[in-house]
C-alpha positions as CSV (number, residue, x, y, z in Angstrom):
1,X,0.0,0.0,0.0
2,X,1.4,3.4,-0.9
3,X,1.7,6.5,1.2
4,X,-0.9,9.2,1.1
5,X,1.1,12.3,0.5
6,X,4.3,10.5,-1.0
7,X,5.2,8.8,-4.5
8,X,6.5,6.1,-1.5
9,X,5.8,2.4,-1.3
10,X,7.4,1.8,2.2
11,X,6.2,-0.9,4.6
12,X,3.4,0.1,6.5
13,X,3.5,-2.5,9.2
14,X,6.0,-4.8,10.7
15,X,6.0,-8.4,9.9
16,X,3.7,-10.5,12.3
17,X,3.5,-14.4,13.0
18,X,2.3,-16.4,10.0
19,X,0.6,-18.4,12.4
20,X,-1.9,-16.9,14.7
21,X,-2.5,-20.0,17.0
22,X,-1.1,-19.4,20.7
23,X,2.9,-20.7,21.3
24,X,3.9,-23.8,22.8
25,X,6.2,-21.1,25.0
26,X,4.2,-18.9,26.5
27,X,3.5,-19.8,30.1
28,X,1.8,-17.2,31.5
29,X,-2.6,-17.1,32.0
30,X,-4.4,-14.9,29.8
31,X,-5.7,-13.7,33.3
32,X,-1.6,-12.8,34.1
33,X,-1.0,-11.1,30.5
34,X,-4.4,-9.1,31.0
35,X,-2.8,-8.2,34.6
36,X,0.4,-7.2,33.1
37,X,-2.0,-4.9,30.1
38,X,-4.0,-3.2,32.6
39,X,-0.1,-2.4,34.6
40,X,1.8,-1.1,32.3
41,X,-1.1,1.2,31.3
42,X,-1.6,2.3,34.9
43,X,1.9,3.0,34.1
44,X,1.5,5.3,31.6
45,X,2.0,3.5,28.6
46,X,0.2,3.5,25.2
47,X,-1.7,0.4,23.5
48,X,1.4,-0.1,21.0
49,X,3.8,0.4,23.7
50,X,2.3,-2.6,25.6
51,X,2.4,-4.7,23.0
52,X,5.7,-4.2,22.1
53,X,6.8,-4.7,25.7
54,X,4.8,-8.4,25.3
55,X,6.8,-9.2,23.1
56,X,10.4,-8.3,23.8
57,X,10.7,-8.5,27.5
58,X,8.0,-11.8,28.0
59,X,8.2,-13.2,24.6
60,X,4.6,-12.5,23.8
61,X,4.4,-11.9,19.8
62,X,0.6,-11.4,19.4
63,X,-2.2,-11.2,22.6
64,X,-5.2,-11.5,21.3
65,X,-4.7,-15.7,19.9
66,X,-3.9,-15.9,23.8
67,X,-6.5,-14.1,25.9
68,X,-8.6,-13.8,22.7
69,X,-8.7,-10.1,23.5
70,X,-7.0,-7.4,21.7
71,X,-5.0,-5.1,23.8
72,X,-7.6,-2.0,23.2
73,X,-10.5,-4.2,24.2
74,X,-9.0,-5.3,27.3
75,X,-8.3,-1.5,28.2
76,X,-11.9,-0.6,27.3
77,X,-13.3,-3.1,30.4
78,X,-11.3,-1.6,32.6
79,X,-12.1,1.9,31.7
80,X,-8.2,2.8,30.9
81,X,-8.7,4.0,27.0
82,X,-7.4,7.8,26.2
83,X,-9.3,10.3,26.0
84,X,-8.2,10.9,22.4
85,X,-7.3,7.7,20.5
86,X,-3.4,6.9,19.8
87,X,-2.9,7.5,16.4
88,X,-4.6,10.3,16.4
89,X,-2.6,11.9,19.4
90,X,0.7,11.1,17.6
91,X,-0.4,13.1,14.4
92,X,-1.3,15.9,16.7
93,X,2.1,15.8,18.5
94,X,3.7,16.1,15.1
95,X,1.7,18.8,14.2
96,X,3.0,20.8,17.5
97,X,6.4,19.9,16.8
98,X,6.3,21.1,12.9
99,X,4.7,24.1,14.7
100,X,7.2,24.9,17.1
101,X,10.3,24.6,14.3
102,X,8.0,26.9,11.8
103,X,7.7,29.5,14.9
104,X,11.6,29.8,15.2
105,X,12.3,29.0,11.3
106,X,9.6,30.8,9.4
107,X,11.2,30.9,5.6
108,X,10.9,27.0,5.9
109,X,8.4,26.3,3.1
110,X,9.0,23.0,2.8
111,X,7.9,22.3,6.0
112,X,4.9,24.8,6.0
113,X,3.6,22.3,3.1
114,X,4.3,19.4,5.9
115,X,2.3,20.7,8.2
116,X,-0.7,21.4,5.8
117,X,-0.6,18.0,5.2
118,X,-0.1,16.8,8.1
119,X,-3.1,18.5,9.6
120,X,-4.9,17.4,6.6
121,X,-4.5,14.0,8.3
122,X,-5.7,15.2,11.5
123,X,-9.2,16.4,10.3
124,X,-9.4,13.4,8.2
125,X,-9.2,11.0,10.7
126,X,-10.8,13.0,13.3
127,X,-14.3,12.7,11.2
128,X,-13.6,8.7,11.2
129,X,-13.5,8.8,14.4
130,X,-16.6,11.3,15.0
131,X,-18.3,9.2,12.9
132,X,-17.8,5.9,14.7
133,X,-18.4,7.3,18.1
134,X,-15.0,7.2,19.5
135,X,-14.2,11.1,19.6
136,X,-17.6,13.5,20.5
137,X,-19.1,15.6,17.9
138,X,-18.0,18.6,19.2
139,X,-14.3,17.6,19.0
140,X,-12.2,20.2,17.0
141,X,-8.6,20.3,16.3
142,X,-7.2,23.8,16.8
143,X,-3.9,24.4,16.4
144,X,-3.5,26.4,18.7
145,X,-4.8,24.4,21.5
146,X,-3.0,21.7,20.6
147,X,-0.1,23.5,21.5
148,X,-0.6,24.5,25.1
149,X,-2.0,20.8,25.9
C-alpha cells in the first residue's frame, strides 16, 4: 500500500507471525497477560507500547490468539482507553512539533507544506473517528490548542 502524500511504497507494518495460533512457550494465564495490560497502562504506557513490551521482555508476539482479546479491548473493560485515541494523538504531537520549528524558522516552506498535510491528516481522521463514536461531535482540532495541551 502506498503512502498518502508520497510517490513512497514503504512498509506500512512490521512483519507478524504467519501463524496466529497461541505458542507452545508462552507460560503465562491470559488472566496474568491481561494483569500485566492493565499495569503497564496504569503506568503510563500506550496500547502499542504494551504490546511491544509483550513481546520483547515476555516473549509474547501477538495477545489477542492468547486471551482472545485485543490489547484496546482489554483496556476498554477496565475503563483505561485515552481520551483521544493513539494515532490520532501522535499526528497531533507532530503537528505541534512542525509548529514549534515553523515558529523559530519561518522561511521554511518545505515544511509549512508538511504541516498542511499533516493537519490534513488530523481532520481526516478526526471525522472517522466522529463518525464511529469514539471522539464527540463537538471535538475540534485547533492548532492552537493543541499547542498549550
Amino acid at each position: 500500500m502506498g503512502r498518502l502524500h508520497t510517490h513512497n511504497h514503504g512498509k506500512s507494518h512490521s512483519i507478524r507471525p504467519i501463524d496466529p495460533k497461541k505458542p507452545a512457550w508462552i507460560t503465562q494465564s491470559p488472566a496474568e497477560i491481561e494483569e500485566m495490560i492493565v499495569k503497564y497502562s496504569k503506568d503510563g504506557m500506550t496500547s502499542s507500547q504494551i504490546g511491544i513490551k509483550l513481546r520483547d521482555q515476555h516473549a509474547i508476539p501477538l495477545v489477542k490468539p492468547i486471551i482472545k482479546k485485543s490489547i484496546s479491548q482489554v483496556l476498554e473493560e477496565n475503563k483505561l482507553t485515552p481520551e483521544i485515541p493513539e494515532d490520532l494523538n501522535n499526528i497531533v504531537l507532530k503537528a505541534v512539533n512542525l509548529q514549534k520549528h515553523l515558529k523559530e524558522n519561518k522561511s521554511d516552506s518545505r515544511n509549512v507544506r508538511s504541516l498542511e498535510l499533516i493537519e490534513a491528516k488530523v481532520h481526516r481522521l478526526s471525522a472517522h473517528y466522529k463518525k464511529v463514536g469514539i471522539l464527540p461531535k463537538k471535538w475540534k482540532y485547533k492548532s492552537v490548542v493543541a499547542q498549550l495541551e
